[in-house]
C-alpha positions as CSV (number, residue, x, y, z in Angstrom):
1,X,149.6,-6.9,-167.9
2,X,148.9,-5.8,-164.2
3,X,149.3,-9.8,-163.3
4,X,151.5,-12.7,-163.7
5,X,149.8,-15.8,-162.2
6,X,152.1,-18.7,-161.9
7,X,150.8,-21.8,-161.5
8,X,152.9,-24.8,-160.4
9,X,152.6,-28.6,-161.6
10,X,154.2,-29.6,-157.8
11,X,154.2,-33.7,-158.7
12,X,155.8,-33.2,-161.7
13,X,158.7,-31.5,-160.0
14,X,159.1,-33.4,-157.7
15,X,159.2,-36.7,-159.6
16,X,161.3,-35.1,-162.6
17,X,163.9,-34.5,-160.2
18,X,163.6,-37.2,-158.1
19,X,164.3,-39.8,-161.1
20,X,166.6,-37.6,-162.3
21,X,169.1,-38.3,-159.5
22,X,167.8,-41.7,-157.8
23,X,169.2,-43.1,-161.2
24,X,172.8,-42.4,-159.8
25,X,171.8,-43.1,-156.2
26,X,171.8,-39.5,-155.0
27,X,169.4,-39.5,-152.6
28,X,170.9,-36.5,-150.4
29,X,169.7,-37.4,-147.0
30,X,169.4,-34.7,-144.2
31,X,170.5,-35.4,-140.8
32,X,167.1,-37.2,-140.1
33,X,167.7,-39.7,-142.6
34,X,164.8,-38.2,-144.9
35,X,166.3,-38.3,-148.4
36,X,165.9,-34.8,-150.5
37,X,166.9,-35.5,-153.7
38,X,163.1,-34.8,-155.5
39,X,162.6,-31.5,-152.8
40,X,165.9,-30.1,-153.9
41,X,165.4,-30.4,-157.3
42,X,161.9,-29.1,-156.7
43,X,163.0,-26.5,-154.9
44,X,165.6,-25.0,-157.7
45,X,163.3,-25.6,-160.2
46,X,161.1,-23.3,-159.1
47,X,162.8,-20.5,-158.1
48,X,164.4,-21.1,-161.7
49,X,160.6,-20.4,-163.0
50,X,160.4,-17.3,-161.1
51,X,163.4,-15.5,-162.2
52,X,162.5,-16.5,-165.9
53,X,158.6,-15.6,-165.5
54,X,158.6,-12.6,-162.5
55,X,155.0,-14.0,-161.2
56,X,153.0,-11.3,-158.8
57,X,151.3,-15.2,-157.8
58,X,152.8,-18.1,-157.7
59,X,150.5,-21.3,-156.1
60,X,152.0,-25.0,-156.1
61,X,149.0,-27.3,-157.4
62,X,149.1,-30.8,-155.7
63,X,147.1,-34.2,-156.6
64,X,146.0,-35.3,-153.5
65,X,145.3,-38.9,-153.1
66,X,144.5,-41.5,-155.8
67,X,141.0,-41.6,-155.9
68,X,139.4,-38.8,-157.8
69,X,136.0,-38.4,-159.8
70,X,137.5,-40.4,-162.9
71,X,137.7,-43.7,-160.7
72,X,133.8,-43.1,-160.4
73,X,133.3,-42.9,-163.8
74,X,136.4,-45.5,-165.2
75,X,137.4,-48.0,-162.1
76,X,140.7,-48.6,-163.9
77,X,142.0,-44.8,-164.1
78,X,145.5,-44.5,-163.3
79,X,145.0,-47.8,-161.6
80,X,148.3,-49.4,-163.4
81,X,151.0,-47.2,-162.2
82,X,153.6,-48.5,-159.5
83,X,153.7,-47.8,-156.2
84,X,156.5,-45.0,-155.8
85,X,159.7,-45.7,-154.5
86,X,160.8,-45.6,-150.9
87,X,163.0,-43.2,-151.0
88,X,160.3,-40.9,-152.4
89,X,157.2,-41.8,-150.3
90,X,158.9,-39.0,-147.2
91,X,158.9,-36.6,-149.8
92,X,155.7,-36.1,-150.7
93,X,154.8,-34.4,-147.4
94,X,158.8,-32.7,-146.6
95,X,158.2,-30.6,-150.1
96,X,154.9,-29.9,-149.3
97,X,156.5,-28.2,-145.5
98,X,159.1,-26.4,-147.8
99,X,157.0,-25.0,-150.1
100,X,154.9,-23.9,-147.5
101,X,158.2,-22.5,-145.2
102,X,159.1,-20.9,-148.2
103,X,155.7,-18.9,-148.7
104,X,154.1,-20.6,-151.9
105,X,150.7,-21.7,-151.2
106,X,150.0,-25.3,-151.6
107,X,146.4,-26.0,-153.5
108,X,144.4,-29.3,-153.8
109,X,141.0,-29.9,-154.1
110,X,140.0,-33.3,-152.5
111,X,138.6,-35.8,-155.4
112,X,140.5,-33.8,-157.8
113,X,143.6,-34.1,-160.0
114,X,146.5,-31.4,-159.8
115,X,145.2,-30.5,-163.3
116,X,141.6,-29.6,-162.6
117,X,142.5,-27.1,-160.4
118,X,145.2,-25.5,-162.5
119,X,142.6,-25.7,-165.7
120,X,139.7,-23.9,-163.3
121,X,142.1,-20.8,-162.5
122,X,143.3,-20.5,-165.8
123,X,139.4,-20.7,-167.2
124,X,139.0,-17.4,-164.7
125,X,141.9,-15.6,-166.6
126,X,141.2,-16.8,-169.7
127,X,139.3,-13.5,-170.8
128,X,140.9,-11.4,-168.7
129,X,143.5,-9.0,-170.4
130,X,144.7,-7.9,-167.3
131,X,146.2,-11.3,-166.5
132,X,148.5,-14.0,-167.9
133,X,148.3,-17.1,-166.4
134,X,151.5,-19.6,-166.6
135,X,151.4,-22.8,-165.8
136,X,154.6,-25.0,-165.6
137,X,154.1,-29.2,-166.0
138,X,155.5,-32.4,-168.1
139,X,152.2,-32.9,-168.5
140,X,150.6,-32.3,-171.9
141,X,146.9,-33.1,-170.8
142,X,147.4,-29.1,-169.9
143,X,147.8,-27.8,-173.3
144,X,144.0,-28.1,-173.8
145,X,143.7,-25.1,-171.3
146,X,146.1,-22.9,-173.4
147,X,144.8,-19.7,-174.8
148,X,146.1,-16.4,-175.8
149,X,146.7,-15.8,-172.2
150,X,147.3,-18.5,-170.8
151,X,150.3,-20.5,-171.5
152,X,151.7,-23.7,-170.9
153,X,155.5,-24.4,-170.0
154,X,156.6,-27.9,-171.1
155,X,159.1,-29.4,-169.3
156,X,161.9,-30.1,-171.5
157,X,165.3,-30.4,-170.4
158,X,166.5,-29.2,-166.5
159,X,165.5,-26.5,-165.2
160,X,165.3,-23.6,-167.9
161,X,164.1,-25.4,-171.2
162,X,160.6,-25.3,-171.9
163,X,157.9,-26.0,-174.9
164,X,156.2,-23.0,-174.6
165,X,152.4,-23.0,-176.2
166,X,150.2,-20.6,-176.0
167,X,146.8,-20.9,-178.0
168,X,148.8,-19.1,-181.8
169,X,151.7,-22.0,-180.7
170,X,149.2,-24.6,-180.6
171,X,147.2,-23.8,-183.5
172,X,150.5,-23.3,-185.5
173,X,152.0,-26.8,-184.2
174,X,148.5,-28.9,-184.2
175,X,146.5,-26.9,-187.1
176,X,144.2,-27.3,-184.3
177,X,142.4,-25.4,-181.2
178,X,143.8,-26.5,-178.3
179,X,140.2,-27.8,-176.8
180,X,140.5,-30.5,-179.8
181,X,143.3,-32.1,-177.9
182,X,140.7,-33.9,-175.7
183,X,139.3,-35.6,-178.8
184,X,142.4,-36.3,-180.2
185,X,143.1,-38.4,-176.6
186,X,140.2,-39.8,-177.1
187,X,140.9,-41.4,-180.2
188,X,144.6,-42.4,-178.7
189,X,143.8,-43.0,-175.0
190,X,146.4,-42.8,-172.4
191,X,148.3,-45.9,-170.8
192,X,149.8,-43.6,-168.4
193,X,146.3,-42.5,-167.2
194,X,145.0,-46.3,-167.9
195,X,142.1,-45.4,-170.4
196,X,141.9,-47.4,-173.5
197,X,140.7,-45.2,-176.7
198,X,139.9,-46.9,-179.8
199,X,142.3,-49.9,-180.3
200,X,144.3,-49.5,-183.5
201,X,144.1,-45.9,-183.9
202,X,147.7,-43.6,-182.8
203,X,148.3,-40.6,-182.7
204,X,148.9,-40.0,-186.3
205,X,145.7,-41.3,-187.7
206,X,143.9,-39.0,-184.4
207,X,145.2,-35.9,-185.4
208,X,144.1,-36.7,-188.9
209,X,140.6,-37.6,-188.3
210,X,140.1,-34.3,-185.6
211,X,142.2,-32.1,-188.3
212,X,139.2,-33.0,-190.8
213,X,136.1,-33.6,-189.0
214,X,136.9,-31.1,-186.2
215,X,135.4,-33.4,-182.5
216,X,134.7,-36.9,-181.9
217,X,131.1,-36.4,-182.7
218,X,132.1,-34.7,-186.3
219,X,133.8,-38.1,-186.9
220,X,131.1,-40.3,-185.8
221,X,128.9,-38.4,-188.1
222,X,130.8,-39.2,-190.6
223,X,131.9,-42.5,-189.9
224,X,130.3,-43.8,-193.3
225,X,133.3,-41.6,-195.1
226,X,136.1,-43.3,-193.3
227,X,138.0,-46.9,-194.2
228,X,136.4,-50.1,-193.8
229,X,139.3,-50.8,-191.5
230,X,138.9,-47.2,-189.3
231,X,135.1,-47.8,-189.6
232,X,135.3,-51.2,-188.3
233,X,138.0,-50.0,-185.1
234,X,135.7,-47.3,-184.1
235,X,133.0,-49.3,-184.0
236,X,134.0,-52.3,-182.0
237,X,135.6,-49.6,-179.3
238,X,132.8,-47.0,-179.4
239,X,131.8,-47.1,-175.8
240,X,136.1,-46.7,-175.1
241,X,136.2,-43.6,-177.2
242,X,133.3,-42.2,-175.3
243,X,134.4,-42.8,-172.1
244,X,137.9,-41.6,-173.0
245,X,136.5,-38.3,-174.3
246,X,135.3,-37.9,-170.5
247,X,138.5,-39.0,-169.0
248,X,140.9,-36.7,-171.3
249,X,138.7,-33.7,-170.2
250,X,140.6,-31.4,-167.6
251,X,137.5,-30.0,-165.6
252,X,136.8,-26.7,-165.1
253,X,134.8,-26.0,-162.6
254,X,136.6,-27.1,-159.1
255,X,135.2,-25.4,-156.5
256,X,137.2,-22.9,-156.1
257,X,136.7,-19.5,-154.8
258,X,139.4,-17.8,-157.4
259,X,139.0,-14.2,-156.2
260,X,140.0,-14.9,-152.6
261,X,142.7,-17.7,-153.7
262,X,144.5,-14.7,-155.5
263,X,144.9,-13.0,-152.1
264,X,146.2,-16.0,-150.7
265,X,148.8,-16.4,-153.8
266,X,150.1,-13.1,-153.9
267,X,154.2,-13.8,-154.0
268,X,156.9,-11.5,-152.8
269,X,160.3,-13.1,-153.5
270,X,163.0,-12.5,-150.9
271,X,166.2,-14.3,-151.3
272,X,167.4,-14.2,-148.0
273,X,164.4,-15.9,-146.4
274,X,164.8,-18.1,-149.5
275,X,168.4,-19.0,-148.2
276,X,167.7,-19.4,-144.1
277,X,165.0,-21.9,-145.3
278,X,166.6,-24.2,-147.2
279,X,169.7,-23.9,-144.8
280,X,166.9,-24.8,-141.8
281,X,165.7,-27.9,-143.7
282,X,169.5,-28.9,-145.1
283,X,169.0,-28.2,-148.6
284,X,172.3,-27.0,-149.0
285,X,172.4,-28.0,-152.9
286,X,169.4,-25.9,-153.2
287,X,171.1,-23.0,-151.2
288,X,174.2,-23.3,-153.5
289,X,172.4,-22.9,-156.6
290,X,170.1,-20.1,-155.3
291,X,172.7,-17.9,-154.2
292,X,174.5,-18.5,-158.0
293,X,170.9,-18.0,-159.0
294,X,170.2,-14.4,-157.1
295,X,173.7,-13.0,-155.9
């Protein structure tokens, strides 16, 4: 393959490691008072990514505000998660000024999650040979977008253990396309995100149902074949697993203009300009582990 695009999940990051260390207290200030815990954490977990994947792009996708198309169509989306945590709140713009100091190119779309615009660029690649797109997240909304190549790092355990799916892993773990995830989360809905699904039904009896009637749809068409007690769940929550089918959906088609964004994403790692900015900003954790990383 001529390119390597890696695409960043920056949130997840940066909350993975923020938790990961607030638990103990380890907040890291810098000489401003600005804690750094999540940036650090953020900042090592990246460069990890690079050395393992050797990207020729590398963009850091962002959320940006709360508000995105999903409250127009579900008020209640994501509308039950906490505030964050003040010693986090500062971060969300300092990692943003790193990862731009540090040459990654930061990407939201406005009315847009993080995942939209990582699912539109890997839908660009997604017939092209030429190109594997990987995209590293906790989130496995994302592993409806995998394809053959086009794979999805799962964040399992600090920074250098992954789930690794591509569309084979998928179909091999699931028995399923990855595209049938949507419907399974349909079925299960997401108290994360705030969407209901059909009451009653888990995971377990989803994968079942989408395993042997293939789409929401296939199942409603069959509904008759089903248990009186499945039959009577799906009906009394019919307009939830609708709805829900819309919500799980990563979109597609953020406007993007993909051909010049690859410009803009084109990476060149240098460790030494690596080192002199985390030693500007006082991420000396960071610089610790970079130069173990790289020298």
């Amino acid at each position: 393959m001529t390119k390597k695009i890696l695409l960043i999940d920056g949130m997840a990051l940066l909350f993975r490691h923020f938790y990961a260390t607030s638990v103990h207290k380890q907040f890291m200030r810098n000489s401003n008072g600005i804690p750094t815990n999540g940036t650090q954490g953020f900042v090592r977990h990246i460069f990890t990514a690079i050395k393992n994947a050797q990207p020729t792009h590398v963009a850091v996708c962002w959320d940006m505000g709360k508000a995105t198309f999903r409250n127009d169509i579900f008020d209640g989306y994501k509308q039950n998660r906490p505030e964050p945590p003040e010693e986090l709140i500062p971060q969300f713009n300092h990692v943003k000024q790193v990862a731009e100091a540090l040459g990654f190119h930061n990407l939201g779309i406005l009315n847009f999650e993080a995942d939209d615009v990582m699912g539109t660029i890997a839908k660009q690649y997604e017939a092209n040979s030429d190109t594997q797109v990987i995209i590293v997240t906790g989130d496995r909304d994302l592993l409806q977008c995998a394809t053959h190549n086009v794979e999805i790092w799962l964040i399992k355990k600090g920074f250098t253990e992954y789930q690794k799916y591509d569309q084979n892993a998928f179909t091999e773990h699931y028995q399923l396309h990855p595209k049938q995830l949507i419907d399974i989360k349909a079925f299960m809905g997401d108290t994360a995100d705030g969407y209901p699904g059909v009451k009653g039904i888990g995971e377990k009896t989803a994968l079942k149902l989408i395993q042997q009637y293939h789409s929401v749809e296939g199942v409603l068409e069959n509904i008759h074949a089903l248990t009186p007690g499945q039959q009577k769940k799906i009906n009394t929550h019919i307009e939830d697993l609708k709805l829900s089918k819309r919500l799980a959906q990563i979109e597609e088609h953020v406007p993007l203009n993909v051909p010049e964004l690859e410009q803009q994403i084109t990476y060149e790692h240098n460790i030494d300009k690596t080192l002199e900015v985390c030693h500007l900003h006082e991420l000396y954790v960071s610089y610790k582990y970079l130069r173990t990383l790289y020298l």
